[in-house]
C-alpha positions as CSV (number, residue, x, y, z in Angstrom):
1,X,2.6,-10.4,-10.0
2,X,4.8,-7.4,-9.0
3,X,8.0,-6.3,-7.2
4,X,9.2,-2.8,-6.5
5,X,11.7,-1.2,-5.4
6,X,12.4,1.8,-3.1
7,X,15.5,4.1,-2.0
8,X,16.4,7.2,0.1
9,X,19.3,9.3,-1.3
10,X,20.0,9.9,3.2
11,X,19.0,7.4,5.2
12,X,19.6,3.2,4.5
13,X,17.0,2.6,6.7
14,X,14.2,3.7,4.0
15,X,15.5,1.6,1.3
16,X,12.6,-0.7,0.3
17,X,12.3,-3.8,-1.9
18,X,8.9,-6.5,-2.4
19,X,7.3,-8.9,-4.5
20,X,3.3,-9.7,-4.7
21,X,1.7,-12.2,-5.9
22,X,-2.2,-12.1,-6.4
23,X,-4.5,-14.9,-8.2
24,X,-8.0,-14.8,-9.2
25,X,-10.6,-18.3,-8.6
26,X,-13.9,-19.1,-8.7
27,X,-14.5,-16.1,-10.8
28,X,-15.0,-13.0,-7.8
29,X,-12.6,-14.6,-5.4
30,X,-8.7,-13.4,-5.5
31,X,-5.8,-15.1,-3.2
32,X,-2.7,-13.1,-2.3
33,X,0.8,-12.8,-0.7
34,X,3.7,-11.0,-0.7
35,X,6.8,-10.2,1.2
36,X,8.3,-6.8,1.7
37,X,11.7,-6.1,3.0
38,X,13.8,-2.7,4.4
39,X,16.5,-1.5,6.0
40,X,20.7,-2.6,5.9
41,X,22.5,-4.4,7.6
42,X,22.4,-2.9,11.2
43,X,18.5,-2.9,11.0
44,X,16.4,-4.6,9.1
45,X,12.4,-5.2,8.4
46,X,9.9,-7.7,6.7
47,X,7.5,-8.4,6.0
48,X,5.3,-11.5,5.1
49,X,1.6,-11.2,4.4
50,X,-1.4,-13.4,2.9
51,X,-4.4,-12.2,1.7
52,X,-8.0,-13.2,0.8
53,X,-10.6,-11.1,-1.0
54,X,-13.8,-11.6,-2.6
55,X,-16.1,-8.9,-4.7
56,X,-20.1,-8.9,-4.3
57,X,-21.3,-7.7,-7.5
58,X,-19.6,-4.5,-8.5
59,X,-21.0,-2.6,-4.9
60,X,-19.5,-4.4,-2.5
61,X,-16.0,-5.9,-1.6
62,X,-14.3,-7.5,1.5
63,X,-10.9,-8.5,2.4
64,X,-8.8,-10.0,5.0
65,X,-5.2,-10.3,5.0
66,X,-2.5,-12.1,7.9
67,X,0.8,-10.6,8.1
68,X,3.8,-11.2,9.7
69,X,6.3,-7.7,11.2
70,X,9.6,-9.2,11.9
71,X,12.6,-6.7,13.4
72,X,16.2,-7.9,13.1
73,X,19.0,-5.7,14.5
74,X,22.5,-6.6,13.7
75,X,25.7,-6.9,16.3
76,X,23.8,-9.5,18.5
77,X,20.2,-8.0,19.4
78,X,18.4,-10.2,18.1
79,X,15.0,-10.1,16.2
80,X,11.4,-9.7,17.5
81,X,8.4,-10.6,15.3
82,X,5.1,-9.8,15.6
83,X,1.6,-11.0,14.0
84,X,-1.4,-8.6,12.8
85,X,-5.3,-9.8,11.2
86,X,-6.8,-7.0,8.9
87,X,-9.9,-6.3,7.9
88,X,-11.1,-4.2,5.0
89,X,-14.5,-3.4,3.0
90,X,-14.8,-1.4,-0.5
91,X,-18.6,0.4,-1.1
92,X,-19.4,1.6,-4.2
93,X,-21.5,4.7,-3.0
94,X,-22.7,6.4,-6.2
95,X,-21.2,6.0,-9.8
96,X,-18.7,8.5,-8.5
97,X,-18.4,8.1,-5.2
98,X,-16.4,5.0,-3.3
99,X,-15.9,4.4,0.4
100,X,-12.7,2.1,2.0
101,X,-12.3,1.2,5.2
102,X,-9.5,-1.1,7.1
103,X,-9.5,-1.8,10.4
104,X,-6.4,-4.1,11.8
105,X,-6.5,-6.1,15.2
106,X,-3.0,-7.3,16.8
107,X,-3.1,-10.8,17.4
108,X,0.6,-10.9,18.9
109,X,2.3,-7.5,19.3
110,X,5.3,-6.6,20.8
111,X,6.9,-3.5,22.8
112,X,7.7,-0.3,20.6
113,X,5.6,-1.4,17.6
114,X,3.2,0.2,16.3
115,X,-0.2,0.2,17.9
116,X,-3.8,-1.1,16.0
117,X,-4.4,0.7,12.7
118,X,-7.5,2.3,11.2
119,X,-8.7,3.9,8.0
120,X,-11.1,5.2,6.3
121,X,-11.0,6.8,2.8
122,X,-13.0,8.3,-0.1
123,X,-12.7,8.5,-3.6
124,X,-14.7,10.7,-6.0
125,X,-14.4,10.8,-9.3
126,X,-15.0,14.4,-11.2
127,X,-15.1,12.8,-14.8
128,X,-12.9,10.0,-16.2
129,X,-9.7,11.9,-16.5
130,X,-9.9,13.6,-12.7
131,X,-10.0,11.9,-9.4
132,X,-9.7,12.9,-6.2
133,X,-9.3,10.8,-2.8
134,X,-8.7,11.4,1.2
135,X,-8.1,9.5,3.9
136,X,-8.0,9.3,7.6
137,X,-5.5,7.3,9.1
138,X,-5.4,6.3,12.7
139,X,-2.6,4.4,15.2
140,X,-3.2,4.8,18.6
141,X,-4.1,8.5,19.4
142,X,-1.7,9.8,16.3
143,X,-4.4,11.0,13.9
144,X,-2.9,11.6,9.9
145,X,-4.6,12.6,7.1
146,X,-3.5,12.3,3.2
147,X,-4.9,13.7,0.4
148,X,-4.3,12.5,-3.5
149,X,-5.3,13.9,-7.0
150,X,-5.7,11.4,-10.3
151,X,-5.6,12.2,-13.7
152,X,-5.8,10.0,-16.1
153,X,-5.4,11.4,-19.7
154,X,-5.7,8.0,-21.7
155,X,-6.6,4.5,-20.2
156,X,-2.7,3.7,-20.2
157,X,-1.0,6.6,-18.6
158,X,-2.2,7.7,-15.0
159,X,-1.0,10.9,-13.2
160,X,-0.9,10.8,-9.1
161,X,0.1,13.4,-6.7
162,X,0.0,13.4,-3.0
163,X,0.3,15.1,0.2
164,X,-0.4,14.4,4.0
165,X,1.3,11.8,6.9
166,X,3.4,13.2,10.2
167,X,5.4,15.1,9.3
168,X,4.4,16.2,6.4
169,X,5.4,14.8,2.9
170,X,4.4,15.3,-0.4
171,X,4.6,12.5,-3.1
172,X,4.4,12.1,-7.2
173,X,4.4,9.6,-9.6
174,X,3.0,8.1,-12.6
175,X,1.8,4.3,-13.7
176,X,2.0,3.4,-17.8
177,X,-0.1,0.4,-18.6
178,X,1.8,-1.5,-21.2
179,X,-1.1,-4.1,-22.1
180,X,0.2,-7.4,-20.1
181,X,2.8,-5.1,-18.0
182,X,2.4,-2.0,-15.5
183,X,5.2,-0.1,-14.6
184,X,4.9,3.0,-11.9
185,X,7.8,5.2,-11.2
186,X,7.4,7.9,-8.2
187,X,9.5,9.9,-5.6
188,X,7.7,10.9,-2.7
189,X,9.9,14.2,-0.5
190,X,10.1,13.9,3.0
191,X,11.3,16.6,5.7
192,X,15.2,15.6,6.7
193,X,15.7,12.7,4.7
194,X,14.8,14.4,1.4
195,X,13.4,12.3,-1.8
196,X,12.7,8.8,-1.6
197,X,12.7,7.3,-5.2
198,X,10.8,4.0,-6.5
199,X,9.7,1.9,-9.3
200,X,7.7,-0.4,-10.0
201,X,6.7,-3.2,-12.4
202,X,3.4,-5.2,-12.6
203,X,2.9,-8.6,-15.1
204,X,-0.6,-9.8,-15.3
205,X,-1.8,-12.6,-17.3
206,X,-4.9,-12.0,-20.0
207,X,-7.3,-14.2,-18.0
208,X,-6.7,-12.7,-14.3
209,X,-6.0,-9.0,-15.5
């Protein structure tokens, strides 16, 4: 169980807030939803999502998750929603290699949103204190790439830094584990609208941790 919260020292639009939920059954199987929520009161967005999951041994992981886009616009113009299936698989290539890949199909789309997703990412781990993962995102004919670097001193503290997306923006931030609680703070710097700050907190039960 999490919620988070993002803001934008410029621009009300970027302010961010969500909750997750995310529950483990019949032992490699894991249920999911959220709800995730920007904007003010001239503009606003949402988001609802469910999500299923299921592991394959420790090689192999696939995932599907249903989410609602919703667009409200204040003074009278109404709101337009939208709904999206995603699909996504985790390999496990090598002991320090991992693939990712998400591929997202619009099952009700409207004008002016944003067109069918897809990724693909890798992960390779140097050692257990340095990792470092890139990924390829596309929507539409708009390719982006993003780059990140782990490094993860002790089991409970992890270091992230990031860089890529149009236009470009760079991103830090760092997650403490505090045995039945998470919590991540991070800024990420955008061209214009300047530094975007958020923070996070994660609770997880012993038996679904």
């Amino acid at each position: 169980m999490g919620v988070f919260s993002a803001s934008s020292f410029l621009v009300e639009e970027l302010n961010a807030y969500g909750l997750s939920l995310s529950k483990r059954f019949l032992k490699n199987n894991y249920f999911g939803m959220g709800y995730r929520y920007s904007g003010y009161s001239l503009y606003k967005t949402g988001n609802l999502y469910a999500t299923f999951s299921r592991d394959f041994g420790k090689l192999f992981s696939v995932g599907l998750r249903a989410e609602q886009r919703s667009i409200r616009q204040g003074e009278g113009y109404g709101q337009i929603n939208s709904w999206h299936l995603q699909a996504g698989t985790k390999v496990r290539l090598s002991q320090k290699l991992q693939a990712a890949s998400l591929f997202g199909i619009d099952v009700k789309k409207r004008s002016g949103q944003e067109t069918t997703p897809f990724h693909l990412g890798l992960k390779y781990s140097f050692s257990d204190l340095f990792a470092i993962i890139l990924e390829s995102a596309m929507s539409g004919s708009q390719p982006e790439l993003r780059m990140a670097l782990r490094y993860i001193p002790t089991p409970k503290i992890e270091f992230i830094g990031g860089i890529g997306g149009k236009p470009l923006s760079t991103s830090f931030g760092f997650k403490l584990d505090c045995s039945s609680f998470i919590i991540s703070i991070a800024t990420a710097y955008r061209p214009v609208f300047g530094f975007s700050p958020a923070v996070g907190l994660e609770y997880s039960d012993a038996n679904n941790k």
